[in-house]
Structures are given as structure tokens and as C-alpha cells.
C-alpha positions, 0 to 999 in steps of 0.5 A: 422901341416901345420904350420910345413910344410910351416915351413919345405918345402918350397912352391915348394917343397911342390908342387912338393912332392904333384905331386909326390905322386899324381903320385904314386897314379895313377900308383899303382891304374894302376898297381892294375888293371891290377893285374886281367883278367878283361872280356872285350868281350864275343862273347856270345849274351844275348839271344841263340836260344834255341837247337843250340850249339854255340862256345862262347870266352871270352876276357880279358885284359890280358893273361889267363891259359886255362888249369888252368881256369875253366867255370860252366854253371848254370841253374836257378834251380843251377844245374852245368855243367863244360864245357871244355875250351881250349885257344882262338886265342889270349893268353887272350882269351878262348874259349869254346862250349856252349852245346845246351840249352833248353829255360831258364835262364843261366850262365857261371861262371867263373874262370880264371888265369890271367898270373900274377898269379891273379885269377878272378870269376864272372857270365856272365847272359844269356838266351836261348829264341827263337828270336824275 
């Protein structure tokens, strides 16, 4: 087969098809991740002080549909509670208010609309413990 090839394409050529394809590569991989709405911040600290409600916001990078996403608080035990959502400053954020909690481990699991059309799940860990 290379035989073939050296036969075929001359040497430039072969390097320039080479540096084409690996250019082709590098833009699907980049146009493959931004297909989702990957969380790139949370203002929700690891640990919450327990009995205190507290505004939490979730950044993506890249636009969300708060009226079509969706966020469960879990407890340890799998209990679900939904929490409402309603949309950040910024059109990839959304922003919700974190009930107060007695001690205990938790999560928000959510379930987003990247603007896209791509939809992305995933659990965010937390604890609700007194400080140190």
C-alpha cells in the first residue's frame, strides 16, 4: 500500500493530504465539543451551611434553555425533589434556589438544552455540613 502511494502522490503532496486531514481532525473534535453545554462553574460551594437557603448558578459554555432544562435535588437516601429553574444573567447560565438543607449529602442533577439542541446530564456532589 505505501508502495502504491509513493507511487501515486508525490512527496508534497502526501504531506500536504496528511496536514489537511489532520486539519479536519482537529476541527471536527472542536465542533464535536461544543455540540454539548459542558458546566464550566457553579457558584454552589462543596460544602453548605446546613438550614440556609442559597442562590446557586450553573455556567455553561454555551447557551442553555432554562424553560426546557430541568435540575433534582437528591438526597443520599435517592429521594428527588425538582427545583425550579429560571435563566442566569448570561444566556449560559441558569440559576436556581437551593432550599435549606438539613446536614447530609446531596446532589443536583441536571439536565440541560444547550441551544444547539444537544441535551447534557450529569450529577453535581455537594454536602450540607456546618463550617469548620
Amino acid at each position: 500500500m505505501a508502495v502504491v502511494l509513493r507511487t501515486l502522490y508525490p512527496e508534497g503532496m502526501r504531506r500536504s493530504s496528511a496536514l489537511l486531514l489532520a486539519l479536519a481532525g482537529v476541527i471536527f473534535l472542536e465542533l464535536d465539543a461544543r455540540a454539548h453545554a459542558v458546566l464550566k462553574k457553579s457558584s454552589l460551594p462543596k460544602r453548605v451551611v446546613p438550614e440556609t437557603a442559597q442562590p446557586v448558578v450553573l455556567s455553561f459554555n454555551s447557551a442553555v434553555e432554562p424553560t426546557l432544562s430541568r435540575v433534582v435535588l437528591v438526597d443520599a437516601k435517592g429521594t428527588e425533589r425538582e427545583i425550579a429553574l429560571h435563566a442566569g444573567a448570561a444566556r449560559n447560565e441558569i440559576a436556581l434556589d437551593l432550599p435549606a438543607l438539613p446536614p447530609g449529602a446531596f446532589g443536583l442533577r441536571y439536565k440541560v438544552l444547550a441551544a444547539d439542541g444537544h441535551v447534557t446530564e450529569n450529577l453535581l456532589r455537594f454536602s450540607v455540613a456546618a463550617g469548620d
